[in-house]
PyMOL commands that place a pseudoatom at each C-alpha (Angstrom):
pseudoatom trace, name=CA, resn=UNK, resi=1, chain=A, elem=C, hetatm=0, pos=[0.000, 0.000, 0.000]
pseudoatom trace, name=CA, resn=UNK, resi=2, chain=A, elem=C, hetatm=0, pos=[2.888, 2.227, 0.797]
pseudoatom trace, name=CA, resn=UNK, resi=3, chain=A, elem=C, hetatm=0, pos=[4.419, 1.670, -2.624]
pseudoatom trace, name=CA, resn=UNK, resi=4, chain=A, elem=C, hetatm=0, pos=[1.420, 2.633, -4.334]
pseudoatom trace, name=CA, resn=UNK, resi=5, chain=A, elem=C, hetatm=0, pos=[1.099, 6.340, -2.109]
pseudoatom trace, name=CA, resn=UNK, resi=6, chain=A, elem=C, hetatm=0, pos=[4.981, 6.738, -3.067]
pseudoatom trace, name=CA, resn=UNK, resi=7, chain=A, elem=C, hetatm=0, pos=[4.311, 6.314, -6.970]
pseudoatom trace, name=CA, resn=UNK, resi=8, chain=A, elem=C, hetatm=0, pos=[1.598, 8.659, -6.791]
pseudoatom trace, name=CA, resn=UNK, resi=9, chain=A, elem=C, hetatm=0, pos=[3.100, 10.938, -4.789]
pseudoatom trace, name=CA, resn=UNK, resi=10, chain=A, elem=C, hetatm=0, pos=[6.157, 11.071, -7.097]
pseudoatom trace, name=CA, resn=UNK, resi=11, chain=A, elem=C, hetatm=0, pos=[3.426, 11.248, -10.088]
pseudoatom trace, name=CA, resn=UNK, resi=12, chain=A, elem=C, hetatm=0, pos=[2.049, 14.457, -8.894]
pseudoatom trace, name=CA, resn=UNK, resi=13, chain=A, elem=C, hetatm=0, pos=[5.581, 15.549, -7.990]
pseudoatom trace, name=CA, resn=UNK, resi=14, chain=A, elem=C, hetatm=0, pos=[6.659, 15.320, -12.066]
pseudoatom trace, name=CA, resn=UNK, resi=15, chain=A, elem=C, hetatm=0, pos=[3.750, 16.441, -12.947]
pseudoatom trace, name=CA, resn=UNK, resi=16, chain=A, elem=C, hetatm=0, pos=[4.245, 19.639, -11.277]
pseudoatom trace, name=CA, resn=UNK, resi=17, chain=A, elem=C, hetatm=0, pos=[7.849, 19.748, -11.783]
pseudoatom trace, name=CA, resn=UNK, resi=18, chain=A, elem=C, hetatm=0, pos=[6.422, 19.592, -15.583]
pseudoatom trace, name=CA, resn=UNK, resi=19, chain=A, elem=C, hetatm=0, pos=[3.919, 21.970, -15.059]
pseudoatom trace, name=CA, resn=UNK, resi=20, chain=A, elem=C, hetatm=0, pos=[6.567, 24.324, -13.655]
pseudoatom trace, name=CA, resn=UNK, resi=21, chain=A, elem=C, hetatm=0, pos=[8.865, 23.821, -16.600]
pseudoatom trace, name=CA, resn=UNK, resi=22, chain=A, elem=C, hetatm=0, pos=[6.715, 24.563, -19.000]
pseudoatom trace, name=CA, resn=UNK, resi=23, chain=A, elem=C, hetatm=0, pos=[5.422, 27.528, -17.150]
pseudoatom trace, name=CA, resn=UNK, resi=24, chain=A, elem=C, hetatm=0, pos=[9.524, 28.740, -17.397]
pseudoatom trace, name=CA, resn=UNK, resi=25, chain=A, elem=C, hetatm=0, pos=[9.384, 28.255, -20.517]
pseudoatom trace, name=CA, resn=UNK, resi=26, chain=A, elem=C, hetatm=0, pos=[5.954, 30.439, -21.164]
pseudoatom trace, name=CA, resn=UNK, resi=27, chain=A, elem=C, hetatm=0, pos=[7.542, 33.076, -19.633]
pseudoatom trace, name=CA, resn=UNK, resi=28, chain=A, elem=C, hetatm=0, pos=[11.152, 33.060, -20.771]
pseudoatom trace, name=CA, resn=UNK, resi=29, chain=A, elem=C, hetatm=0, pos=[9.641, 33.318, -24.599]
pseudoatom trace, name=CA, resn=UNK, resi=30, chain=A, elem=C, hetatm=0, pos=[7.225, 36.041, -23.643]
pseudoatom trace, name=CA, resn=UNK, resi=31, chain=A, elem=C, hetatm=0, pos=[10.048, 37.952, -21.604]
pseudoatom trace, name=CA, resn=UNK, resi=32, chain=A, elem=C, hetatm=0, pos=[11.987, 37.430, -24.966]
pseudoatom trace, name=CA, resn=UNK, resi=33, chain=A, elem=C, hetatm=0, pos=[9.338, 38.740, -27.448]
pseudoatom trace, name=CA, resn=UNK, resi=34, chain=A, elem=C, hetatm=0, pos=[9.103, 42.031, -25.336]
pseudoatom trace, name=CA, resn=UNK, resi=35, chain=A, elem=C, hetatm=0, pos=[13.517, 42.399, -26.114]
pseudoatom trace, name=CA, resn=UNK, resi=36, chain=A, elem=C, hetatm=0, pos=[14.608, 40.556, -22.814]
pseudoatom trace, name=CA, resn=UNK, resi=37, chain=A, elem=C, hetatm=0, pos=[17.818, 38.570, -23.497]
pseudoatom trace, name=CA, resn=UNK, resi=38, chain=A, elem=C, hetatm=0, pos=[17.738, 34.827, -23.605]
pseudoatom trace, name=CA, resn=UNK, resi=39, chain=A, elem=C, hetatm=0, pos=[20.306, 34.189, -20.826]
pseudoatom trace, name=CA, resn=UNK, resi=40, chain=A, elem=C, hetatm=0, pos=[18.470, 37.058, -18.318]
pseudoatom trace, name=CA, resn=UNK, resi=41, chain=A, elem=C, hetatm=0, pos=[15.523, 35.228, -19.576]
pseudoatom trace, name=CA, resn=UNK, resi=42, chain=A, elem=C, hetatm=0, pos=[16.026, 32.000, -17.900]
pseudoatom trace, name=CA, resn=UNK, resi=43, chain=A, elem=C, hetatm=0, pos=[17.123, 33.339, -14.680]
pseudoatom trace, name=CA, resn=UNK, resi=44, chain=A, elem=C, hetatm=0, pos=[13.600, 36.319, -14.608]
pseudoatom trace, name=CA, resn=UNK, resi=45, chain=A, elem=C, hetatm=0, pos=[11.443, 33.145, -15.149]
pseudoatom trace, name=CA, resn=UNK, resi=46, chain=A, elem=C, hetatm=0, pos=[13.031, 30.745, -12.118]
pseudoatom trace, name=CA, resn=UNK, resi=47, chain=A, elem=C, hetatm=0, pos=[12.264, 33.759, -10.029]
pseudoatom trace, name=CA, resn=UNK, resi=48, chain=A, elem=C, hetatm=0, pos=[8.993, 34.406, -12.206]
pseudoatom trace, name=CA, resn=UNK, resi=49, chain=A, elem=C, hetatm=0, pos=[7.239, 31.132, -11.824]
pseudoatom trace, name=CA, resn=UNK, resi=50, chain=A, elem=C, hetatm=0, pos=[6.041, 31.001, -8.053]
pseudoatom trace, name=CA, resn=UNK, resi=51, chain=A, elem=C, hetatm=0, pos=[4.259, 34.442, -8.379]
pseudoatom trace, name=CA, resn=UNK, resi=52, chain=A, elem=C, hetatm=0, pos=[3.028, 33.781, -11.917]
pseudoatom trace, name=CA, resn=UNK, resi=53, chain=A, elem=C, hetatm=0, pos=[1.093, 30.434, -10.850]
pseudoatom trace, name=CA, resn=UNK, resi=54, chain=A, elem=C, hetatm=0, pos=[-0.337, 32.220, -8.156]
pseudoatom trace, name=CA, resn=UNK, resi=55, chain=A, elem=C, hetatm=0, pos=[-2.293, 35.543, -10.318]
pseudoatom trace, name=CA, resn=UNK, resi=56, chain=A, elem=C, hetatm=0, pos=[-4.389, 35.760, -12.669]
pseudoatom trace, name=CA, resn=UNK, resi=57, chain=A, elem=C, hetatm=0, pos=[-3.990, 35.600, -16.341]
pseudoatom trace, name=CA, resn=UNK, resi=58, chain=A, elem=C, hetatm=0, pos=[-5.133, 39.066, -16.416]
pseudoatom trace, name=CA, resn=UNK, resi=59, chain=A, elem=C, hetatm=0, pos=[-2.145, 39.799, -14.393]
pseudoatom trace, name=CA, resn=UNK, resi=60, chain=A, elem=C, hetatm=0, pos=[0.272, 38.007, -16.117]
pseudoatom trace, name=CA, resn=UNK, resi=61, chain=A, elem=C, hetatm=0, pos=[0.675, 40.510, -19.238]
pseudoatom trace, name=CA, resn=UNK, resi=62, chain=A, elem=C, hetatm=0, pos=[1.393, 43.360, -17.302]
pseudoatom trace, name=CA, resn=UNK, resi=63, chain=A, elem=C, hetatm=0, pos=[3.897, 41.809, -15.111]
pseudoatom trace, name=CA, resn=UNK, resi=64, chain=A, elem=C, hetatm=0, pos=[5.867, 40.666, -17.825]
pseudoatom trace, name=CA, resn=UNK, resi=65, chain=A, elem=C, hetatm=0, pos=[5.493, 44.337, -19.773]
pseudoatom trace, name=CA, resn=UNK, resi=66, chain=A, elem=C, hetatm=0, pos=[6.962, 45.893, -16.294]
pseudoatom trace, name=CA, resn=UNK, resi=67, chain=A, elem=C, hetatm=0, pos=[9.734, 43.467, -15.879]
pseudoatom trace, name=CA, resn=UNK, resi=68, chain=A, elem=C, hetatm=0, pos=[10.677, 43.579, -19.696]
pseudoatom trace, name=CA, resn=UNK, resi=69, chain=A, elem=C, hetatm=0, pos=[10.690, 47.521, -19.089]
pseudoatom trace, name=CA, resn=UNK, resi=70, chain=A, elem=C, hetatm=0, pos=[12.868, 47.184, -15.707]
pseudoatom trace, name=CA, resn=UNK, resi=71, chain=A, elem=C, hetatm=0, pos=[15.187, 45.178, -17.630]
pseudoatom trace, name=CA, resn=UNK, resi=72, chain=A, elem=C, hetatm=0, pos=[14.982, 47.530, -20.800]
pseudoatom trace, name=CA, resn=UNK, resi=73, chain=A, elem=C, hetatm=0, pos=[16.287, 50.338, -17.724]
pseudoatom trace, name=CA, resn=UNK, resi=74, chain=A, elem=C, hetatm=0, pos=[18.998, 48.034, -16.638]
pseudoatom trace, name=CA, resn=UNK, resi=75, chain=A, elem=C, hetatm=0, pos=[20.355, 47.554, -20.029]
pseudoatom trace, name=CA, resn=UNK, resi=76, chain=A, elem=C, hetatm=0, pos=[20.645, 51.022, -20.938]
pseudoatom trace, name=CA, resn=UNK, resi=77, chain=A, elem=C, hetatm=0, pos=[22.319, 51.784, -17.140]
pseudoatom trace, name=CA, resn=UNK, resi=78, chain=A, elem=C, hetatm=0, pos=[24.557, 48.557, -18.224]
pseudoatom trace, name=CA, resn=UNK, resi=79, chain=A, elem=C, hetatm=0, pos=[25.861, 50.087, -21.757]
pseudoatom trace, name=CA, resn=UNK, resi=80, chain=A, elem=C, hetatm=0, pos=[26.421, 53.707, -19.590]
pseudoatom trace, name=CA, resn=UNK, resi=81, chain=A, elem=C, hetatm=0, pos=[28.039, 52.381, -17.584]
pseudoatom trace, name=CA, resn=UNK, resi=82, chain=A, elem=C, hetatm=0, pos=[30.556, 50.505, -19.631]
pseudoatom trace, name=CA, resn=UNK, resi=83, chain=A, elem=C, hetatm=0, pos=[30.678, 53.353, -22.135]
pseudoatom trace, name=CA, resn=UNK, resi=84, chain=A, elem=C, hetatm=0, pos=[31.862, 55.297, -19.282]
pseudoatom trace, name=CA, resn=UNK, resi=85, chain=A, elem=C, hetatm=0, pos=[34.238, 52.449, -18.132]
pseudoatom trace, name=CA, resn=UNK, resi=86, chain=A, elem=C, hetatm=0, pos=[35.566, 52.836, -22.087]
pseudoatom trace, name=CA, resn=UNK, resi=87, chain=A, elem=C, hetatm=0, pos=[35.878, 56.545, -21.472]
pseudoatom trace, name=CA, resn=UNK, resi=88, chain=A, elem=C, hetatm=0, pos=[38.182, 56.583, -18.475]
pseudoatom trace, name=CA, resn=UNK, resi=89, chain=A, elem=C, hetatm=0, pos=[40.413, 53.650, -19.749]
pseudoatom trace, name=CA, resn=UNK, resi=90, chain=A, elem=C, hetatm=0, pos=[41.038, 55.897, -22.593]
pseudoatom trace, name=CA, resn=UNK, resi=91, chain=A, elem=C, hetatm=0, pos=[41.175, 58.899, -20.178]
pseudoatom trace, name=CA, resn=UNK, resi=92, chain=A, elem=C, hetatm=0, pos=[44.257, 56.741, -17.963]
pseudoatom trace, name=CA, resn=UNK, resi=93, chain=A, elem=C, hetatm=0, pos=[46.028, 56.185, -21.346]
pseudoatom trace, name=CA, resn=UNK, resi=94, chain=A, elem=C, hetatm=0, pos=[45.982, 59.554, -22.292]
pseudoatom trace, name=CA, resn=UNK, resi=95, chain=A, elem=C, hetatm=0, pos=[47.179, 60.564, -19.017]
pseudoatom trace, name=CA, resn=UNK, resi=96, chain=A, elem=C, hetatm=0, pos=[49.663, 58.386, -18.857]
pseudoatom trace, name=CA, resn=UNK, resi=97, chain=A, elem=C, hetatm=0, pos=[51.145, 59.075, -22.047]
pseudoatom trace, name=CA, resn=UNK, resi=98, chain=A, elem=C, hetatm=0, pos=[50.806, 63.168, -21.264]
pseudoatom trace, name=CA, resn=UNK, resi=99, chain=A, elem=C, hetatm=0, pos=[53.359, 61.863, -18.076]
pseudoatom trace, name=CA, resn=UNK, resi=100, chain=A, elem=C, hetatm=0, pos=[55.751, 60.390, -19.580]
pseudoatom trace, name=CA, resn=UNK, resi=101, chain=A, elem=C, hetatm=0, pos=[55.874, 63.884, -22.049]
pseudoatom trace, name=CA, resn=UNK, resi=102, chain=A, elem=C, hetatm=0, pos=[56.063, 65.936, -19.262]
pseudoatom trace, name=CA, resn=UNK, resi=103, chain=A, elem=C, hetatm=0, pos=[59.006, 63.790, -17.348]
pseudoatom trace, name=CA, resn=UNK, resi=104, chain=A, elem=C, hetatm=0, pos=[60.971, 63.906, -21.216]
pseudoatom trace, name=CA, resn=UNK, resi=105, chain=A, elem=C, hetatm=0, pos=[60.502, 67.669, -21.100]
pseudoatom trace, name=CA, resn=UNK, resi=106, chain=A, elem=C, hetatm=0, pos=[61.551, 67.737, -17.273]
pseudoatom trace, name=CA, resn=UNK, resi=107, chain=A, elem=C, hetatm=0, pos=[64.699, 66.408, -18.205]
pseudoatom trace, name=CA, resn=UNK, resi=108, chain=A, elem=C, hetatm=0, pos=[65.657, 68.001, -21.504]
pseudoatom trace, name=CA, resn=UNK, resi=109, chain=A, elem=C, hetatm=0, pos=[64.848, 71.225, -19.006]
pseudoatom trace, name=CA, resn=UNK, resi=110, chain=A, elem=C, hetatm=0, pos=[67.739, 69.662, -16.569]
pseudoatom trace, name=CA, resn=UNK, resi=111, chain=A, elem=C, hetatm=0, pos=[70.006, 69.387, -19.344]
pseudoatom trace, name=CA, resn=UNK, resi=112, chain=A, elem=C, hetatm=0, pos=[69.735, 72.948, -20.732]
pseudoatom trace, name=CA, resn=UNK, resi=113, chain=A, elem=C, hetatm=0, pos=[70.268, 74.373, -17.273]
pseudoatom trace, name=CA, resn=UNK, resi=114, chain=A, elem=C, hetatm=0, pos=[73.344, 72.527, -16.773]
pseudoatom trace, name=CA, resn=UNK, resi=115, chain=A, elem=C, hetatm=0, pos=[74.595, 73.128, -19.862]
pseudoatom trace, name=CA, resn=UNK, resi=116, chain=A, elem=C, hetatm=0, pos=[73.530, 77.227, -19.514]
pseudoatom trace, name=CA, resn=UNK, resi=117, chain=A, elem=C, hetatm=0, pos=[74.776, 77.438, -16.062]
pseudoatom trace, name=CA, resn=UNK, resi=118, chain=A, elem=C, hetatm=0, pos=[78.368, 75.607, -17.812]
pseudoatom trace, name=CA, resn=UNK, resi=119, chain=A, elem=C, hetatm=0, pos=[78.414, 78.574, -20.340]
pseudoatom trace, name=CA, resn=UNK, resi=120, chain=A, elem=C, hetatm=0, pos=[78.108, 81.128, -17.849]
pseudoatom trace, name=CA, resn=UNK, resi=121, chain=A, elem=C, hetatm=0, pos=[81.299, 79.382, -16.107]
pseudoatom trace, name=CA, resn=UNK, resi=122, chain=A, elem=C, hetatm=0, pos=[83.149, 79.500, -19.269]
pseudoatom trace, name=CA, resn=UNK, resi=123, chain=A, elem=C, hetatm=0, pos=[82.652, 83.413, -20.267]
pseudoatom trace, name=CA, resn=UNK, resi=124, chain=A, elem=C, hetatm=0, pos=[83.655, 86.173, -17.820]
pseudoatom trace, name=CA, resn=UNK, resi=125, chain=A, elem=C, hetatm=0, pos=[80.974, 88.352, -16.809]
pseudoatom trace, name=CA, resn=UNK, resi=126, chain=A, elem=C, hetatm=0, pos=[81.877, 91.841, -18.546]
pseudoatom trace, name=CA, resn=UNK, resi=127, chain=A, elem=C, hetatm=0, pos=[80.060, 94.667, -17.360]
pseudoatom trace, name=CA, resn=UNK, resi=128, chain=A, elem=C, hetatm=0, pos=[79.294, 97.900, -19.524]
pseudoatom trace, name=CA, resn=UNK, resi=129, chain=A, elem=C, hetatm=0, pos=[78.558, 100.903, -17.988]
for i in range(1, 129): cmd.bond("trace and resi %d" % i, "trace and resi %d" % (i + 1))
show_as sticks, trace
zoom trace
């Protein structure tokens, strides 16, 4: 008798481990149609499936249109943000280079004061009057 609870208990337990794949997969193409990306996709429709099961189909449409628009907002904060990144690598190198310049000039400087302040060794100061 035991045996027989067990396989219907592990029945129902595939069936709703079926039921909640194919509820993933509902939303995950839905979430994709509205411009989410496949691989945030799978991970919005984990999360997604609990609450989903739970409202109403009425429900369900809007849901999806705000989370496709939250992650339409994180995109667009994501590409900013690594435009920005771009910007101050390219800021650094700029920098960097504009450094070394300046320590190049720093010593040619160190050389023509030596060299003037040899020259003024050399020559005897003559004063006019």
């Amino acid at each position: 008798m035991r045996s027989k609870r067990d396989g219907v208990r592990v029945q129902q337990r595939e069936r709703r481990e079926g039921d909640a794949l194919a509820a993933r997969a509902r939303i995950c193409a839905d979430l994709e149609q509205r411009g989410v990306s496949p691989e945030f996709c799978e991970a919005l429709s984990e999360r997604l499936e609990p609450q989903v099961t739970s409202f109403e189909n009425s429900s369900y449409v809007p849901l999806l249109d705000g989370v496709a628009a939250a992650y339409g907002v994180h995109a667009e904060a994501t590409e900013a943000l690594s435009s920005r990144l771009r910007e101050l690598s390219e800021i650094e190198r700029l920098m960097g280079a504009f450094s070394g310049e300046l320590s190049k000039l720093d010593e040619v400087l160190s050389v023509l004061a030596a060299h003037v302040g040899r020259m003024r060794k050399a020559t005897p100061s003559r004063m006019l009057h």
